[in-house]
Steps between C-alpha positions, in 0.01 A plus 500: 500500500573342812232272619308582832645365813238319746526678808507298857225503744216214425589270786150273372562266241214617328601846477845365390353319185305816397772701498672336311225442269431887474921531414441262236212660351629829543790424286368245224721714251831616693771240410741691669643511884468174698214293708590319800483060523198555731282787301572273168374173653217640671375708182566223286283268725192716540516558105478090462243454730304795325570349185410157609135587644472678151561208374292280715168733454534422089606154528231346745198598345641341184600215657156479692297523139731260343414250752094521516504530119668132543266406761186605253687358225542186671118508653398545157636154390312317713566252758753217404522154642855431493698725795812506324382627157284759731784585651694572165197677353529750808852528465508559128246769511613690761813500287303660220367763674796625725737492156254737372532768807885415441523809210353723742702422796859491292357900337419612864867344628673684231337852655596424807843389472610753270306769744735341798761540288457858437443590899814279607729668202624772665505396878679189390798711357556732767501190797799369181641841551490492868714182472733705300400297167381647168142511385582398160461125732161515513488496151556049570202447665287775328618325202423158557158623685417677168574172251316303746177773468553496086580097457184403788209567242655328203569206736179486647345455165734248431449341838080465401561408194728179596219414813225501220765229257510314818130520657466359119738194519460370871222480710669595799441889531753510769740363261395822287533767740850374609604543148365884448716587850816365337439693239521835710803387733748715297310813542411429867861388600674802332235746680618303863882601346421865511375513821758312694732739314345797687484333826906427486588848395200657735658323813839642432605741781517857494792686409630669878498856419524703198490360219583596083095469486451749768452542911446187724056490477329496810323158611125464631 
């Protein structure tokens, strides 16, 4: 099945981008035929951003309770006289409560990465196809985006459990947060890999003409 070709004619940028959004959605299954450098990049942009805001709207409000429940946990205490140890008291509860909204955030971040995932699959092979490159190449940084989606809760658990050993053995939450990130650098660092993959293969140029995937696609 050869993919639909984006026909000319939106001179407005606007226009441009939801064309190319409505050729993306239109074909979320075809793997065959071939998407132009420009349809690819602009699809694959609006489906971050939409992804991102989804994102955003789960992760604020969380974020935003975390916080007062520190602030009530912290009123609660009572008024200290030293700064510094009020200071730390702040710190360390607001520590508490956001690594308890940090479950939540890591279950909603799997849905939403493997959903981008799924709209990006097929778009991402025809722009390889355009380039006169095989599909089966997407398979690198769907890979590594998938390990990173199955290692990322494991590690996060990890991650809490080694700020609570260290809330526990230095007084310096800080200290304790600093040592939960380092515990999710692996996952984080091989999710960056996949996506730099995509942009170098995305930004390679189309193949002139005819190709063994198909006709030279129309661009926006």
């Amino acid at each position: 099945m050869q993919a639909a070709a984006i026909v000319p004619g939106h001179t407005e940028e606007g226009g441009i981008m939801l064309e190319a959004l409505r050729h993306g959605l239109r074909n979320l299954l075809n793997f065959q035929g071939r998407d132009a450098r420009q349809a690819f990049w602009y699809y694959a942009l609006l489906v971050y951003a939409a992804i991102v805001a989804v994102t955003m709207l789960f992760a604020v409000p969380m974020m935003v309770q975390a916080v007062m429940a520190a602030v009530r946990e912290t009123v609660a205490a009572g008024p200290s006289q030293d700064p510094a140890a009020a200071q730390m008291q702040v710190q360390a509860a607001a520590i508490r409560s956001i690594s308890g909204a940090i479950s939540s955030l890591v279950a909603v971040s799997t849905v939403v990465n493997l959903l981008m995932l799924a709209l990006l699959a097929a778009s991402f092979v025809r722009r390889l196809h355009d380039a006169n490159l095989s599909g089966l190449w997407a398979l690198l940084p769907g890979t590594m985006q998938l390990v990173n989606i199955i290692i990322t809760p494991g590690l996060t658990r990890k991650a809490m459990a080694t700020m609570d050993l260290a809330m526990s053995q230095t007084d310096d939450p800080a200290a304790a947060f600093r040592a939960m990130q380092s515990s999710v650098q692996a996952a984080s660092l091989l999710g960056w890999a996949g996506i730099l993959v995509v942009v170098v293969l995305g930004m390679r140029k189309s193949t002139p003409g005819p190709n063994r995937y198909g006709d030279e696609p129309f661009v926006v």
